[in-house]
C-alpha positions as CSV (number, residue, x, y, z in Angstrom):
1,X,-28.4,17.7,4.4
2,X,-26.0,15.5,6.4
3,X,-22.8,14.7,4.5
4,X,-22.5,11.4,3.2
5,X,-26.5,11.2,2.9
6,X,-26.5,11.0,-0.9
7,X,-24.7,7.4,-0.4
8,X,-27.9,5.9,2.1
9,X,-30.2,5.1,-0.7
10,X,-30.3,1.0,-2.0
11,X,-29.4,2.3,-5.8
12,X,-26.1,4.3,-4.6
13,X,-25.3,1.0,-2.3
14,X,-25.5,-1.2,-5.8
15,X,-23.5,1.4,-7.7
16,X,-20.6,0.9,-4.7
17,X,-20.9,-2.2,-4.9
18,X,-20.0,-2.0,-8.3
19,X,-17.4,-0.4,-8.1
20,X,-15.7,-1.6,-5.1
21,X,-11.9,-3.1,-5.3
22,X,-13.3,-6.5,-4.5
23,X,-15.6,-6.3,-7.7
24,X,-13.2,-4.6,-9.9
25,X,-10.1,-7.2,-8.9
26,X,-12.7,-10.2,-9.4
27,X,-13.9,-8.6,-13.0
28,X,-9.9,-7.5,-13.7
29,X,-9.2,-11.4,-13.2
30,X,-11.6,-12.9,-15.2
31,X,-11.2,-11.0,-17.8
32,X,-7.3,-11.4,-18.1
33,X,-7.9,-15.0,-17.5
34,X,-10.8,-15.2,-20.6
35,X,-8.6,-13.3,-22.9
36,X,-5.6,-15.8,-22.3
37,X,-7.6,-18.9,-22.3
38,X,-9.4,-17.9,-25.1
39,X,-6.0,-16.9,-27.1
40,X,-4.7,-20.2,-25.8
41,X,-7.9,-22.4,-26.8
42,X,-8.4,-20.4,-30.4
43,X,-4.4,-20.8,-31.0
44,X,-4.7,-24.5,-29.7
45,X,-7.5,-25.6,-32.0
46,X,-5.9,-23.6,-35.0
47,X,-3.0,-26.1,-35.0
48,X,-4.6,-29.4,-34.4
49,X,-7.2,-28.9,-36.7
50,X,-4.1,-27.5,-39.0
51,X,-2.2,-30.6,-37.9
52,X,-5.3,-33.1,-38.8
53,X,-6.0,-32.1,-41.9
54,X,-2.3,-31.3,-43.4
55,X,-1.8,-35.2,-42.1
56,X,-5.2,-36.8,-43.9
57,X,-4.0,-34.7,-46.7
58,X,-0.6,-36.3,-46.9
59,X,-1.9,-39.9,-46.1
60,X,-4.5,-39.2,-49.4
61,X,-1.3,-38.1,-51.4
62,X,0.4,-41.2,-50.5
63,X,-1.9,-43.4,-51.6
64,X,-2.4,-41.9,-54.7
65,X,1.4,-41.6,-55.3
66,X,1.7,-45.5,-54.8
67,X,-1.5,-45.9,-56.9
68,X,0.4,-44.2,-60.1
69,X,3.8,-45.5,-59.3
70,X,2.4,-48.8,-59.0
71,X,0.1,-48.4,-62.5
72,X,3.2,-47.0,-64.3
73,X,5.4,-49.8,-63.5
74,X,3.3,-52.6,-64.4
75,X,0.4,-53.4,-66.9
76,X,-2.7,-53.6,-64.8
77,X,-6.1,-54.4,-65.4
78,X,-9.3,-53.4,-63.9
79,X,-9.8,-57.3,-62.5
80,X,-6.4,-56.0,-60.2
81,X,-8.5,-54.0,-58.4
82,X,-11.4,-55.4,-57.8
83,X,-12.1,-56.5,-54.0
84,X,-13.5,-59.4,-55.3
85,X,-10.0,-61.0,-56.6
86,X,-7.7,-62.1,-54.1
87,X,-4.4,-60.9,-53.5
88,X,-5.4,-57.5,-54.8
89,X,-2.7,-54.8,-55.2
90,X,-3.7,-51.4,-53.8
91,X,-3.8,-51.2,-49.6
92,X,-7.2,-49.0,-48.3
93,X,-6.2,-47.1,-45.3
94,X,-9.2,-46.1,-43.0
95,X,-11.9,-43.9,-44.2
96,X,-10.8,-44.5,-47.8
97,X,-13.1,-45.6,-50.5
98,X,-11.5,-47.4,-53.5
99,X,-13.6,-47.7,-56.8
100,X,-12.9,-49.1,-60.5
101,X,-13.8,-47.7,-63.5
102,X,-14.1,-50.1,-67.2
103,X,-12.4,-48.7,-70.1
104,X,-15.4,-46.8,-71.4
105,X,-16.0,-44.9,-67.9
106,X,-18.6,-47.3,-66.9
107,X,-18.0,-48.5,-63.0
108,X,-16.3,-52.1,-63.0
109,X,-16.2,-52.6,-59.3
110,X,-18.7,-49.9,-57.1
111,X,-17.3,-48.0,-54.0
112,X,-18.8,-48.5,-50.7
113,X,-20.3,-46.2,-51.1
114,X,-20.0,-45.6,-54.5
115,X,-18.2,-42.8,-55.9
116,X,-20.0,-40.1,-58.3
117,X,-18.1,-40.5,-62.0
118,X,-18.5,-37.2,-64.0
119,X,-16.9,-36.7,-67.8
120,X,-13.2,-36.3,-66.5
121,X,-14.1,-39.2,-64.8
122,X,-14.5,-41.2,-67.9
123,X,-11.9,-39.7,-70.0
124,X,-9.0,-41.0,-67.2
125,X,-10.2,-44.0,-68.0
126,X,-9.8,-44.3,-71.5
127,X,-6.7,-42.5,-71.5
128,X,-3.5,-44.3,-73.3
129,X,-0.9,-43.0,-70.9
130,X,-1.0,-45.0,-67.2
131,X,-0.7,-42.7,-64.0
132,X,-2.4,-39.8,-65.3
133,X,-4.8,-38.5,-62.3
134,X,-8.1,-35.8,-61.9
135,X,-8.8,-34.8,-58.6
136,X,-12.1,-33.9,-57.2
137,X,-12.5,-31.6,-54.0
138,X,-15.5,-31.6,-52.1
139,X,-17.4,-34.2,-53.1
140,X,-20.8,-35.1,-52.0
141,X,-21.6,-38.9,-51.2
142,X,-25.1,-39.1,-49.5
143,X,-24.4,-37.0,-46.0
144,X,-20.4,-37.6,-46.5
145,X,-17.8,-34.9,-47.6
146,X,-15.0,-37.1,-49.9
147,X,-12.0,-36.0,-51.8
148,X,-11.5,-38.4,-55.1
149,X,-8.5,-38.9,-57.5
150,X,-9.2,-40.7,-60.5
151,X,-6.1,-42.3,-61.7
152,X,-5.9,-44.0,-65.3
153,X,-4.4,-47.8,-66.2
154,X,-3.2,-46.4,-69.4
155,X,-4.3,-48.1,-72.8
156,X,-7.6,-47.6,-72.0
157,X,-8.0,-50.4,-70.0
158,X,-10.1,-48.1,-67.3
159,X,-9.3,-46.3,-64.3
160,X,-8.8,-46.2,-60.2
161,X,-10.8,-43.8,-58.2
162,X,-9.4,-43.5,-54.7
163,X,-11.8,-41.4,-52.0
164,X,-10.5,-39.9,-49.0
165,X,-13.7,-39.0,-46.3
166,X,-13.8,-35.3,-44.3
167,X,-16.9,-35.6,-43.0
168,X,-15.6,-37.8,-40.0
169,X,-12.5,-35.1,-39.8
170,X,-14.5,-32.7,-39.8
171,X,-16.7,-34.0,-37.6
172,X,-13.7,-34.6,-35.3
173,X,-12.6,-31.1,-35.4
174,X,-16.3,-29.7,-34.3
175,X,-16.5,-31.9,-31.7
176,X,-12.7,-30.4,-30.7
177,X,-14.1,-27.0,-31.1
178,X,-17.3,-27.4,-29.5
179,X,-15.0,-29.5,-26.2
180,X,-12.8,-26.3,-26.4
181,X,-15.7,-24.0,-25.7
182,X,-16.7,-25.5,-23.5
183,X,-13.3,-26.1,-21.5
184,X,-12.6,-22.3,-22.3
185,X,-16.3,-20.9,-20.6
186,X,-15.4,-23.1,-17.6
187,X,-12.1,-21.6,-17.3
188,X,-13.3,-18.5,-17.3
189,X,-16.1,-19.1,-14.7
190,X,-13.9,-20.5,-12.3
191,X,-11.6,-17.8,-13.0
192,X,-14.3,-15.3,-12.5
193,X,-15.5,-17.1,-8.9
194,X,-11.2,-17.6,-7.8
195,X,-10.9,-14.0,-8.7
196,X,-14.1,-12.8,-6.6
197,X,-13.2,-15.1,-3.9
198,X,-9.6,-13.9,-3.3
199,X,-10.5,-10.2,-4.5
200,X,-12.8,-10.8,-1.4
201,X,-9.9,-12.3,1.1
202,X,-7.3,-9.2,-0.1
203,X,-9.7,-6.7,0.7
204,X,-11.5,-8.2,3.7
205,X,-9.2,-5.8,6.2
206,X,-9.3,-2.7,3.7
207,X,-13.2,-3.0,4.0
208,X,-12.2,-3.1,7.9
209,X,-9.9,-0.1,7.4
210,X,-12.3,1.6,5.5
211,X,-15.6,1.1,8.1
212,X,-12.8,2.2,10.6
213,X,-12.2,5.6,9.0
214,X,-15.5,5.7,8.0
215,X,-16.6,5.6,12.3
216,X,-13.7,7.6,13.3
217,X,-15.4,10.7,10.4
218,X,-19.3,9.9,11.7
219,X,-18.4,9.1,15.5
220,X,-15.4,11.7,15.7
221,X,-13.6,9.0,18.4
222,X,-9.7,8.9,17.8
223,X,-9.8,5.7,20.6
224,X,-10.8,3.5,17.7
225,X,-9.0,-0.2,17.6
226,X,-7.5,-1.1,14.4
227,X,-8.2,-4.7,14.2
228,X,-6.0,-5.5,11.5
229,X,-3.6,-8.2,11.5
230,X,-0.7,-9.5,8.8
231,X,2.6,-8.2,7.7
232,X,2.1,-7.5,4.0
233,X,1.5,-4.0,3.0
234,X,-2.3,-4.3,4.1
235,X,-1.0,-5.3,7.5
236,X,1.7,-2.2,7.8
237,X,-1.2,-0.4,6.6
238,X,-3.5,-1.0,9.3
239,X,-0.6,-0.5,12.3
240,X,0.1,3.0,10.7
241,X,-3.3,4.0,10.4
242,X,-3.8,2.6,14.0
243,X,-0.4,4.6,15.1
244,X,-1.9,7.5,13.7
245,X,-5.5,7.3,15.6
246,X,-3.1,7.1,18.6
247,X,-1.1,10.3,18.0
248,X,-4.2,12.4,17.1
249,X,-5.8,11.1,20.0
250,X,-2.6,11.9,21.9
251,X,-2.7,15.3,20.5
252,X,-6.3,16.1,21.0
253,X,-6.5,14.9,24.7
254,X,-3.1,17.3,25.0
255,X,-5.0,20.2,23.3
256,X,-7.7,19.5,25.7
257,X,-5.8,19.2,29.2
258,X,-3.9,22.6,27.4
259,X,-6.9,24.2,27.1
260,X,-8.5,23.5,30.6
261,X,-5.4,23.9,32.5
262,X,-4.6,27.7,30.7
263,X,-8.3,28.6,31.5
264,X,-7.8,27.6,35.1
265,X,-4.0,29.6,35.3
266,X,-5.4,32.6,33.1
267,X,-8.7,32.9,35.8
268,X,-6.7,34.2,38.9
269,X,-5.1,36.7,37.2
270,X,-7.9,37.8,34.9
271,X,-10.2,38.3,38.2
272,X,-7.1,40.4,39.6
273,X,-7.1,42.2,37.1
274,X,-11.0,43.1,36.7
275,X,-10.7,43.6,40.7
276,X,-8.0,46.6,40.2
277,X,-9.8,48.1,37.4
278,X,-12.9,48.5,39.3
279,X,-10.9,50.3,41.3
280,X,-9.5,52.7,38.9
281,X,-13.1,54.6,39.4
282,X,-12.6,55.5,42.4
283,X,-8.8,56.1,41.5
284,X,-9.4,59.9,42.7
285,X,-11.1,59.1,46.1
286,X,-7.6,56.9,46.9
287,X,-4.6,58.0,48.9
288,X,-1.8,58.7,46.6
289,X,0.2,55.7,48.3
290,X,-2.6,53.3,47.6
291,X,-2.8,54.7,43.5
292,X,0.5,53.9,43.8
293,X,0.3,50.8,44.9
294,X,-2.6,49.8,42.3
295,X,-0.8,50.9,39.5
296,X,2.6,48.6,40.4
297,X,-0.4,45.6,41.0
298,X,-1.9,46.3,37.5
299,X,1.8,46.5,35.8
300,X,2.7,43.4,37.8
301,X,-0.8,41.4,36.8
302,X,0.2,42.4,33.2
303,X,3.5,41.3,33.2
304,X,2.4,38.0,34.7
305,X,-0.7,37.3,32.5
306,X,1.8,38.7,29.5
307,X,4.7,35.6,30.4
308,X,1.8,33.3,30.6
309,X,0.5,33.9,28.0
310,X,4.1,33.5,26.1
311,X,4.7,30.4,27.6
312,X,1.3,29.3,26.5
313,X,2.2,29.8,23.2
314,X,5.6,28.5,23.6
315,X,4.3,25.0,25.1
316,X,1.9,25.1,22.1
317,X,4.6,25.7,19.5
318,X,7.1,23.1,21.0
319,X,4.0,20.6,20.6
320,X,3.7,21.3,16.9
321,X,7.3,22.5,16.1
322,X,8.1,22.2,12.7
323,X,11.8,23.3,12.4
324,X,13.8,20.9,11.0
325,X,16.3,18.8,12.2
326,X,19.8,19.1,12.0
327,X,23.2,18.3,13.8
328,X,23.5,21.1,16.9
329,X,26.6,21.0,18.8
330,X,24.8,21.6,22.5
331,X,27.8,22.9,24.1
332,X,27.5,26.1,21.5
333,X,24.0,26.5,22.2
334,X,24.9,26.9,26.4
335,X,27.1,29.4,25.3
336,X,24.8,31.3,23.7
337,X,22.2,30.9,26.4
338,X,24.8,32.0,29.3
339,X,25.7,34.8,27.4
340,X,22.4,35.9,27.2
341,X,21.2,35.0,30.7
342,X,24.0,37.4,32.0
343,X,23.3,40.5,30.2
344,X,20.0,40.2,31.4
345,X,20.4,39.4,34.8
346,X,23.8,40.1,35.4
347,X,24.3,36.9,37.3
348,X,27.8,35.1,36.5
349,X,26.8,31.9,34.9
350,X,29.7,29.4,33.5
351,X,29.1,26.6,31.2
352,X,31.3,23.5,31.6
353,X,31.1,21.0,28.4
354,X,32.6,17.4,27.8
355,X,32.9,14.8,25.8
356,X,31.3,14.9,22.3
357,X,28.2,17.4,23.1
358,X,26.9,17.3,19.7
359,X,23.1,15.8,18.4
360,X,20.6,15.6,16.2
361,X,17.7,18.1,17.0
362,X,15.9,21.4,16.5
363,X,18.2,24.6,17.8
364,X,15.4,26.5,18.4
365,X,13.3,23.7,20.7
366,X,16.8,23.0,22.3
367,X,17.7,26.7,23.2
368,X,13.9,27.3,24.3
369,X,14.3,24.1,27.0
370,X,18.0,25.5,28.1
371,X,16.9,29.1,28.2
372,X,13.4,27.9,30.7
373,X,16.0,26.0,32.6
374,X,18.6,29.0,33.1
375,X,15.9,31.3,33.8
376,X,14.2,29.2,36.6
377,X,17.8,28.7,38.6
378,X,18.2,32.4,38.4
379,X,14.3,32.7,39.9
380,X,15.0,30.9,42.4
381,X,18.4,31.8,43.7
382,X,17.1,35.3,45.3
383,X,20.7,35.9,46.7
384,X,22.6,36.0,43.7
385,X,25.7,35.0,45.0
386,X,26.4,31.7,43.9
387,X,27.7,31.1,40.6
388,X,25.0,29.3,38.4
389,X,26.7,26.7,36.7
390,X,25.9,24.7,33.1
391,X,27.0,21.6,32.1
392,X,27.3,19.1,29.2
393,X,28.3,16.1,29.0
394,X,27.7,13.2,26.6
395,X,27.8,10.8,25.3
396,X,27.3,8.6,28.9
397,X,25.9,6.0,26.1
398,X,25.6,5.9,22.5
399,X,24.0,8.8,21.1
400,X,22.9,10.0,24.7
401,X,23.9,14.1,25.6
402,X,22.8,15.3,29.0
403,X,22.2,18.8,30.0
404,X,22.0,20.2,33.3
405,X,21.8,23.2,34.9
406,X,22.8,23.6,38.7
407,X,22.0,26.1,41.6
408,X,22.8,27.0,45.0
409,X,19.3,28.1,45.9
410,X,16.4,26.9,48.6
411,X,16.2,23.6,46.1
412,X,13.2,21.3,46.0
413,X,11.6,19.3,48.8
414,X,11.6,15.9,47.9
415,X,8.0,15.0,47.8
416,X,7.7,18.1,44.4
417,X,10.7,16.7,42.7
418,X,8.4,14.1,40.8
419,X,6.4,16.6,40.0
420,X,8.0,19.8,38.5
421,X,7.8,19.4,34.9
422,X,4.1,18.7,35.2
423,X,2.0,22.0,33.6
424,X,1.1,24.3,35.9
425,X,2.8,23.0,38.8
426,X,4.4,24.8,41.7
427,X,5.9,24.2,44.7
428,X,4.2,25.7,47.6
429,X,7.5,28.1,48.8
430,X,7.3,29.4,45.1
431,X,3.7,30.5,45.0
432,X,4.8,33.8,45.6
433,X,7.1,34.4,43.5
434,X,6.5,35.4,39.7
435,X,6.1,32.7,37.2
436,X,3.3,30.6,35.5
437,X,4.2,26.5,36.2
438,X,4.6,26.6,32.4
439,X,8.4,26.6,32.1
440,X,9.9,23.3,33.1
441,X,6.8,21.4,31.6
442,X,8.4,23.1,28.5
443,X,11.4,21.9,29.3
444,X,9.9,18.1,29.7
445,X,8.2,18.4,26.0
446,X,10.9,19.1,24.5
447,X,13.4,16.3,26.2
448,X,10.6,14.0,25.3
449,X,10.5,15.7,21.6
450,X,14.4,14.2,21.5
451,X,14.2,10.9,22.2
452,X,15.6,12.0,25.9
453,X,13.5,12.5,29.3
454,X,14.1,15.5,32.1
455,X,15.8,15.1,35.6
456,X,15.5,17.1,38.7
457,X,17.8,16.3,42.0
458,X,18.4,17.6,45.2
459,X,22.3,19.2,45.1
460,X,24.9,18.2,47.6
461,X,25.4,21.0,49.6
462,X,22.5,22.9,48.6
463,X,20.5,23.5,45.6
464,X,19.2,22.3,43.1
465,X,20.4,20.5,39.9
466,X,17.5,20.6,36.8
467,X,18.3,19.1,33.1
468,X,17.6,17.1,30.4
469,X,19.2,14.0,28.4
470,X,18.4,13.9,24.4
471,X,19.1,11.1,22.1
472,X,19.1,7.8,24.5
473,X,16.4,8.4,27.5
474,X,17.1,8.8,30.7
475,X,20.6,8.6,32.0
476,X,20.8,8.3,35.9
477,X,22.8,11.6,36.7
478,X,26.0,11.3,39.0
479,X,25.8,11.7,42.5
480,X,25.9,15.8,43.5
């Protein structure tokens, strides 16, 4: 079963769908935008409708405050109130309903519409004290909603019954509640499509990232473009992950040429080698000179296949080197290097420093490059007589330490100087001579691993002068 198969089917697309970062942004928004607008809208209609009614309740108090004031202060009649006489006393805000009541209860002057008169009703009106009131909550009168105060005259002259309508507050207040619905669902509906449509513009180049890694898995191609523009964090994201195709693509195709160029150096001396042990069959039919002579081939063919193989492994390491950084004074590490160099070859090798020779690097990547670099002037100079000679110097600019080594042997034609820190290569004059191509190419991986770049010149008088920079790229060495 291929990997990833599971996800092909129509009802696994829905379900990613689903749960894709678009979706789940556009759902997220909606639903912190329903919850606000429907805290805001419920909150909102709370205090009008609490701001409506406490203000029809104190406009009904009113009037039936100036209604008793206005009864205890002066001796009034039914006829006072009727809305037949002119010049009547009592003022009829909006939506109220003013009735009169006789002395025995009986109605004196009807409401429009008239008012509903119960017991209470009709013992207000024959009380003896003026301003005494009854009030009535909830009243039904025909489809209406009223709130009534009866309010006596005093000496049973009758009564004032003063109606206050909810029915049209209410009425009002629905019509709020059913508009703020309304204005809430919209809300939340447009909400819901702004969310989905910038949920869909955030994540248009992660959906481009994601196809992206998605072909790099299925296709296995490192060469991918990244088309992802911006400088927001998507943006950044999309030029690291584009960096980072680059580098593994860098690193396969370096595997690769590795692998094809150690098969093609690890060939001659493998046939050698299978060549001389075919040989050792007949190792009792040879002359003793030419057993001889097999045996220093076979020891020789080891040797060589065994530094290749080192170096190999070296150029391999130096590619992946995980040793961490930290502040190398380089002038210490030619020290070490010389010191080294002459016990094993005892060659006199001196090591001239100046300037401020240290950097930040990895010691053992640093000694590795000096060491190839030693080794391959020693090589070369078959006499031995000249003094090999090191040298570091730095900074020639900020941050920039160079390292050379310098020879007195055959030195390098001019048409191989461009070319001796490739992999493999070697000047034809040095064909013969031990050695796998492998150790300046070291050299060059690990300049380049410094933020530097590797030099090779022809020396004045002879020779030949080999190094490195770290730190600041290439600095033009000084004439011989």
């Amino acid at each position: 079963m291929r990997a990833g198969g599971a996800y092909g089917s129509p009802a696994a697309r829905r379900r990613l769908r689903l749960l894709s970062l678009g979706t789940t942004f556009a759902v997220a928004f909606a639903a912190v935008t329903a919850t606000v607008t429907v805290l805001v809208g419920i909150l909102s209609y709370n205090a009008a409708a609490r701001l409506v009614r406490v203000d029809q309740q104190s406009v009904f108090d009113e009037v039936v405050q100036d209604l008793r004031g206005e009864v205890r202060q002066n001796r009034m009649t039914p006829h006072d109130f009727s809305s037949a006489a002119p010049g009547h006393d009592l003022v009829r805000p909006a939506r109220t309903d003013v009735q009169v009541l006789g002395p025995d209860g009986s109605v004196f002057d009807p409401g429009d519409p008239g008012l509903p008169v119960v017991g209470e009703d009709r013992r207000i009106a024959g009380a003896g004290t003026a301003g005494q009131v009854v009030v009535h909550a909830d009243v039904d009168v025909g489809s209406d909603v009223y709130r009534v105060a009866t309010v006596s005259l005093g000496g049973a002259r009758g009564a004032v019954q003063v109606a206050q309508e909810f029915s049209n507050t209410e009425d009002l207040l629905r019509a709020l509640q059913r508009r703020t619905l309304i204005l809430m669902a919209a809300v939340v509906v447009g909400a819901g499509l702004f969310g989905w449509w910038l949920a869909r513009r955030i994540t248009r180049r992660l959906v481009v990232l994601t196809n992206t890694a998605e072909a790099v898995a299925r296709t296995r191609r490192l060469g991918i473009q990244v088309p992802v523009a911006g400088y927001d964090e998507v943006g950044r994201l999309g030029r690291a992950f584009d960096r980072m195709l680059g580098r593994l693509a860098q690193s396969e195709e370096d595997q690769r040429r590795l692998v094809q160029d150690a098969g093609h150096e690890l060939r001659t001396p493998l046939t050698s080698l299978r060549t001389n042990i075919s040989l050792l069959r007949r190792i009792d039919e040879l002359p003793p000179g030419t057993r001889e002579e097999l045996v220093a081939d076979l020891t020789q063919e080891a040797r060589e296949l065994t530094d290749l193989v080192n170096e190999l492994v070296d150029l391999a390491a130096g590619q992946s080197d995980t040793e961490p950084p930290q502040r190398v004074d380089l002038a210490d590490l030619a020290q070490d290097v010389a010191g080294l160099a002459r016990r094993r070859t005892g060659r006199e090798i001196v090591v001239r420093a100046s300037g401020d020779t240290t950097t930040h690097g990895r010691p053992g990547m640093l000694t590795r490059a000096l060491s190839n670099l030693v080794e391959n002037a020693v090589k070369f100079d078959r006499d031995g007589g000249a003094v090999v000679e090191i040298r570091v110097a730095g900074p020639a600019r900020p941050g920039t330490v160079r390292v050379e080594v310098r020879d007195r042997g055959p030195g390098i034609a001019e048409d191989d100087l461009s070319r001796v820190f490739d992999r493999f290569y070697r000047a034809a004059d040095a064909r013969s001579l031990p050695g796998s191509g492998l150790g300046l190419s070291i050299v060059r991986e690990v300049a380049l691993a410094h933020g530097g770049a590797p030099y090779a010149y022809r020396r004045e008088g002879g020779g030949t002068v080999t190094g490195f920079t770290v730190g600041g790229g290439a600095t033009p060495p000084p004439a011989g």
